[in-house]
C-alpha positions in Angstrom: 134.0 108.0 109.5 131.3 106.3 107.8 127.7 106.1 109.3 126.1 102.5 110.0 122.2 102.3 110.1 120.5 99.4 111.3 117.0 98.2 111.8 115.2 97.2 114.7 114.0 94.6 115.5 111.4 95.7 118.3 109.8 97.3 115.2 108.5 93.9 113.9 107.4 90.6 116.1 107.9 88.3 113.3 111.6 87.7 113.0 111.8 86.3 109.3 109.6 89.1 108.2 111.7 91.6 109.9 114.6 90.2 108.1 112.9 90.3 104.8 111.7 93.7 105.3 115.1 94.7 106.6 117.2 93.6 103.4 113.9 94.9 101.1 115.0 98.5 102.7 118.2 98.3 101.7 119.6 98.0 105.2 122.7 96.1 105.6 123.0 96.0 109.6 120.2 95.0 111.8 119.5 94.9 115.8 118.4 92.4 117.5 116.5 92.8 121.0 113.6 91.3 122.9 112.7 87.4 123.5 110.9 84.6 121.9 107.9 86.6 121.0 109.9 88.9 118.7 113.2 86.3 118.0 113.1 82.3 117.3 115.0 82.0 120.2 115.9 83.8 124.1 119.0 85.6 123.3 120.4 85.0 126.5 120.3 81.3 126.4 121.0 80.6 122.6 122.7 77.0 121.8 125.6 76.9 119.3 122.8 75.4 116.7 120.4 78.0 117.3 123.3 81.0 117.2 124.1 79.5 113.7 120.0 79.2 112.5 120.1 82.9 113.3 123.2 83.9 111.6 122.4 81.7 108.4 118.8 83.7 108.4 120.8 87.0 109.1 122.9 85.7 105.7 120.9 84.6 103.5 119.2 88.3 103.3 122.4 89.7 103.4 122.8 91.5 106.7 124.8 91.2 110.0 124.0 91.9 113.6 125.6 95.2 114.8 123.9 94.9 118.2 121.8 92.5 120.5 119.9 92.8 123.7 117.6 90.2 125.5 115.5 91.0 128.5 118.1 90.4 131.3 118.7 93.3 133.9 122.6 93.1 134.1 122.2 95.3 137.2 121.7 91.7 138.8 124.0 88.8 139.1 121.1 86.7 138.0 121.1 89.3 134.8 124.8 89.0 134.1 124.8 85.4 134.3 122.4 85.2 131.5 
């Protein structure tokens, strides 16, 4: 069974800086949570162009998203519908 790390990205509120710093540490697997202040877009509402702005990014530094998490309560049907 092989370990997977990933970075945070709650640990940095720029995204392309997180990236950077991310692929400069040698990670290979990143997380994505919070909302516009911390990401380019709301995670709950992304468009099939802005999905594709955020995997190019996630590319381009040479990591994938293991994980992702917006600010939605899914304990609502409001929450779930996002």
């Amino acid at each position: 069974m092989a370990i997977e790390l990933g970075a945070f990205s709650l640990c940095e509120p720029d995204y392309e800086q997180f990236i950077k710093s991310a692929s400069e540490a040698g990670f290979k697997n990143v997380a994505l949570y919070g909302s516009s202040d911390r990401l380019p877009y709301e995670l709950e509402s992304l468009d099939n162009a802005q999905a594709a702005t955020v995997v190019d990014g996630l590319k381009a530094h040479g990591l994938a998203a293991l994980a992702a998490g917006g600010g939605s309560d899914v304990m609502t049907a409001e929450g779930i519908a996002k």
